[in-house]
C-alpha positions in Angstrom: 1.9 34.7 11.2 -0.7 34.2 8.0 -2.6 37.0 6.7 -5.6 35.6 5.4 -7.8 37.5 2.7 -11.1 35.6 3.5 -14.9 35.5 2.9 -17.1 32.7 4.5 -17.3 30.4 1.4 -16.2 27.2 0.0 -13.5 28.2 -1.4 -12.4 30.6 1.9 -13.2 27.2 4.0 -10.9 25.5 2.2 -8.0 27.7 4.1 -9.4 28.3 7.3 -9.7 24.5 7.1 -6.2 23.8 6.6 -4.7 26.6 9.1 -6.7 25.1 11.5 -5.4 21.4 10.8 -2.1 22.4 10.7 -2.5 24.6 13.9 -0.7 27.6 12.0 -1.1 30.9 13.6 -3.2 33.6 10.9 -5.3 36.3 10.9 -8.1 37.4 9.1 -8.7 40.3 7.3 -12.2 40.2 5.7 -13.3 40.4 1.9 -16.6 42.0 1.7 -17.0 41.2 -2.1 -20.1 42.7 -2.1 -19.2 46.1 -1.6 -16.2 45.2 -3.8 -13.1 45.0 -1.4 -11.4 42.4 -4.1 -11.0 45.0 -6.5 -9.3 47.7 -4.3 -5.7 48.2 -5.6 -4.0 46.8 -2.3 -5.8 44.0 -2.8 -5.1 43.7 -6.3 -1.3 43.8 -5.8 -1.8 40.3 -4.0 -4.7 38.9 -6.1 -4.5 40.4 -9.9 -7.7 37.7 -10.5 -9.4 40.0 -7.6 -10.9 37.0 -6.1 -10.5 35.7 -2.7 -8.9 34.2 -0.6 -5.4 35.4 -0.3 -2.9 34.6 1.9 0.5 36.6 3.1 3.3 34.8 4.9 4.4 37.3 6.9 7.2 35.1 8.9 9.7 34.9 5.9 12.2 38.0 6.2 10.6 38.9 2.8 6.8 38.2 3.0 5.1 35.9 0.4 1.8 36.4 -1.3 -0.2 33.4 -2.9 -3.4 33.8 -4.5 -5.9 31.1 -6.1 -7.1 28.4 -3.4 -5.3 25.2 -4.8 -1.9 27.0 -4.8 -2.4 27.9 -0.9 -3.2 24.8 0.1 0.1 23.6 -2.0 2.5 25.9 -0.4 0.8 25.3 3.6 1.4 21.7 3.0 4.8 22.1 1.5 5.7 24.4 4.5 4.3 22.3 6.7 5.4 18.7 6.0 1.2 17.7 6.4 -1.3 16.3 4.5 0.4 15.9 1.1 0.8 12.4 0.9 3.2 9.6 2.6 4.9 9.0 -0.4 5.1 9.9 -4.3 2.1 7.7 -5.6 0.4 9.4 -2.8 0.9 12.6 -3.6 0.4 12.7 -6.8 -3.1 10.9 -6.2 -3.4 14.0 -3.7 -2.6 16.3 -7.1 -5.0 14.2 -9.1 -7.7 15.2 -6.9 -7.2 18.3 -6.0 -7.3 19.5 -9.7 -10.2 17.6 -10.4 -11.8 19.8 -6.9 -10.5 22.7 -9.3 -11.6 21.9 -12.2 -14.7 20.3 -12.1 -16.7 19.9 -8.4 -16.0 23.6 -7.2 -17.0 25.1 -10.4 -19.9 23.4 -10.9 -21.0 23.3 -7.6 -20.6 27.1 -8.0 -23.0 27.2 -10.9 -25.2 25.1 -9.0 -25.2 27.8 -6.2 -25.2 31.0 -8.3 -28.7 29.6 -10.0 -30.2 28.0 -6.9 -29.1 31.1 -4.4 -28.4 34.4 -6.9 -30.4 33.9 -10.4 -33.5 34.2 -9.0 -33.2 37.9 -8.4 -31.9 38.4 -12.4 -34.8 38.3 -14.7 -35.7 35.5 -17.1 -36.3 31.5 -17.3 -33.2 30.1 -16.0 -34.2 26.3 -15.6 -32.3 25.1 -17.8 -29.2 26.6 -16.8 -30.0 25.2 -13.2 -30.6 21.7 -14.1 -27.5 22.1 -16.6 -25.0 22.4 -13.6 -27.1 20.3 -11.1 -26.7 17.3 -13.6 -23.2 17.8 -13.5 -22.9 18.0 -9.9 -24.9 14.7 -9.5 -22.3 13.4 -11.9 -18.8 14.2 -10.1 -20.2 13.0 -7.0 -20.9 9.8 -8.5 -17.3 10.0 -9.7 -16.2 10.6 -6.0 -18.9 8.0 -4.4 -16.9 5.1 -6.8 -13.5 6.2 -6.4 -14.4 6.0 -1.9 -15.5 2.4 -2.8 -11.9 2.0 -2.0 -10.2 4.3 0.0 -11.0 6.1 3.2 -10.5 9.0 1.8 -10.2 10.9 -1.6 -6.0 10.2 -1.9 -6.0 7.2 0.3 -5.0 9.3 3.1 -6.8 12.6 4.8 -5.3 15.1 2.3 -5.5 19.2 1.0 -7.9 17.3 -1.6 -10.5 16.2 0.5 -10.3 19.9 2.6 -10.8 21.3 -1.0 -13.6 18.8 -1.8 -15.5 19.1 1.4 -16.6 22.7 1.5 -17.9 21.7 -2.2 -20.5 19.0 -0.8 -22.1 21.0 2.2 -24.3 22.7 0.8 -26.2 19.7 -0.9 -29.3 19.9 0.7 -29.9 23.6 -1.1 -29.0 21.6 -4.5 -31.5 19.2 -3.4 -29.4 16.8 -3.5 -29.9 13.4 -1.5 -26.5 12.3 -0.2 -27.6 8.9 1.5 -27.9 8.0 -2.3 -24.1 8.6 -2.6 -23.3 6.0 0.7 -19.6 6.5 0.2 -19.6 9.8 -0.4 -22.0 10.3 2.7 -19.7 8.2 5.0 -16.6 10.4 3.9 -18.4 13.4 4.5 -19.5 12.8 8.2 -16.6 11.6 8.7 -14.8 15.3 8.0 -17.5 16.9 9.6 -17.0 15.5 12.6 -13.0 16.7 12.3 -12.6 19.3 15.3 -10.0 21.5 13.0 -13.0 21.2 10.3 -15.7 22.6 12.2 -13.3 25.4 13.6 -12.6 26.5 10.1 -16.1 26.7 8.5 -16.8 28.4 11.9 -14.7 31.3 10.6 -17.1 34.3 9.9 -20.0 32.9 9.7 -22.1 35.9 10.8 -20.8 37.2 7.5 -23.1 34.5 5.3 -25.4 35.5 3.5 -26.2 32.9 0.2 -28.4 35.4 -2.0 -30.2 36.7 0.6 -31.0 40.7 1.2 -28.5 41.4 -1.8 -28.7 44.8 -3.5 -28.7 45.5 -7.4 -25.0 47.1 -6.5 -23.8 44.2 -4.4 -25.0 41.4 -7.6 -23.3 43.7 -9.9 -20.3 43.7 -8.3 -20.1 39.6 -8.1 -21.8 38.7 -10.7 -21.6 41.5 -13.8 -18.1 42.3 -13.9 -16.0 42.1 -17.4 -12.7 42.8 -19.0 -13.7 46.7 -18.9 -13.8 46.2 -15.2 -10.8 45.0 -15.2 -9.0 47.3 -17.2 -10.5 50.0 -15.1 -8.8 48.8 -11.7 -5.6 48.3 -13.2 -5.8 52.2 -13.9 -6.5 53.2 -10.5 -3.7 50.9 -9.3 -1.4 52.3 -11.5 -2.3 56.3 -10.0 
């Protein structure tokens, strides 16, 4: 059985996602980073970045933990023999892209959401900031609308990169994005969409959305105005 340390976003989709593809028993145990469950010391012993998700592998005879969203993915496709690629140029292509999901589309499609859903409730002009990241996010999917000129999918084959791209590229119509504009990129997205393991895993929580709305002042500081003091300070109250 997985543990999974989960909140309804992209980058908790991406998990859900997988576990569901690969049919892999788990269970959830809910994140409410709002009222700041990622920085609780249990929590912390698992994810020292106190972000979520998490995941626990609870049927080795001595349970693995493995934080950051990329590195799950790795280890269920590794365990499970699935959707890492046919062959070595595959999977490295696989690699290729889900670093560049890392890297580049999650984060700045992150940006795009934190000024488009959160900013708003922070004083000040924040325009530029918003088209800053929206730019960008036009940009990569350009990158990704070339690149499925020529393959089905982001690897060549249905891969962990395009479950950790796809939870990236729902939310375009809040980013005012218009996808038809991207054909390729619109194709591979219905496509996945349409996946019965897909819409399983986004299913997971989803009373538990919220995207900005009816956030408190504590709730945004939690999320959004933490620093290295912050840190410092649950490393303490782990350590007592």
């Amino acid at each position: 059985m997985i543990d999974l340390y989960y909140a309804p976003t992209p980058n908790g989709w991406k998990i859900t996602i997988m576990l569901e593809e690969c049919s892999m028993p788990y269970k959830v145990i809910p994140v409410n980073l709002g009222k700041g469950d990622q920085f609780k010391p249990d929590f912390l012993k698992i994810s020292p970045n106190n972000r979520m998700p998490v995941i626990v592998d609870n049927s080795l005879s001595d349970p693995i933990s493995v934080f950051e969203s990329g590195a799950i993915l790795m280890y269920l496709a590794e365990k499970s023999g699935r959707f890492f690629g046919e062959d070595e140029r595959e999977r490295v292509r696989v690699l290729e892209w889900l670093f560049w999901q890392i890297g580049g589309l999650g984060p700045m499609a992150g940006q795009v959401s934190h000024f488009v859903n959160y900013a708003p409730n922070f004083p000040g002009d924040h325009s530029y900031s918003e088209k800053r990241y929206k730019n960008e996010y036009d940009r990569l999917l350009g990158v990704m609308n070339n690149v499925l000129e020529s393959r089905e999918y982001l690897a060549g084959n249905y891969s962990i990169a395009d479950m950790a791209s796809f939870p990236w590229v729902t939310a375009y119509k809040r980013y005012e994005v218009d996808l038809d504009s991207f054909s390729n990129v619109r194709r591979w997205f219905d496509d996945i969409k349409n996946r019965p393991a897909v819409r399983r895993g986004i299913d997971v929580g989803k009373e538990a959305r919220s995207f900005g709305k009816k956030q408190t002042k504590e709730s945004l500081d939690m999320m959004f105005n933490q620093t290295s003091s912050s840190i410092k300070k649950s490393a303490e109250e782990q350590k007592e």
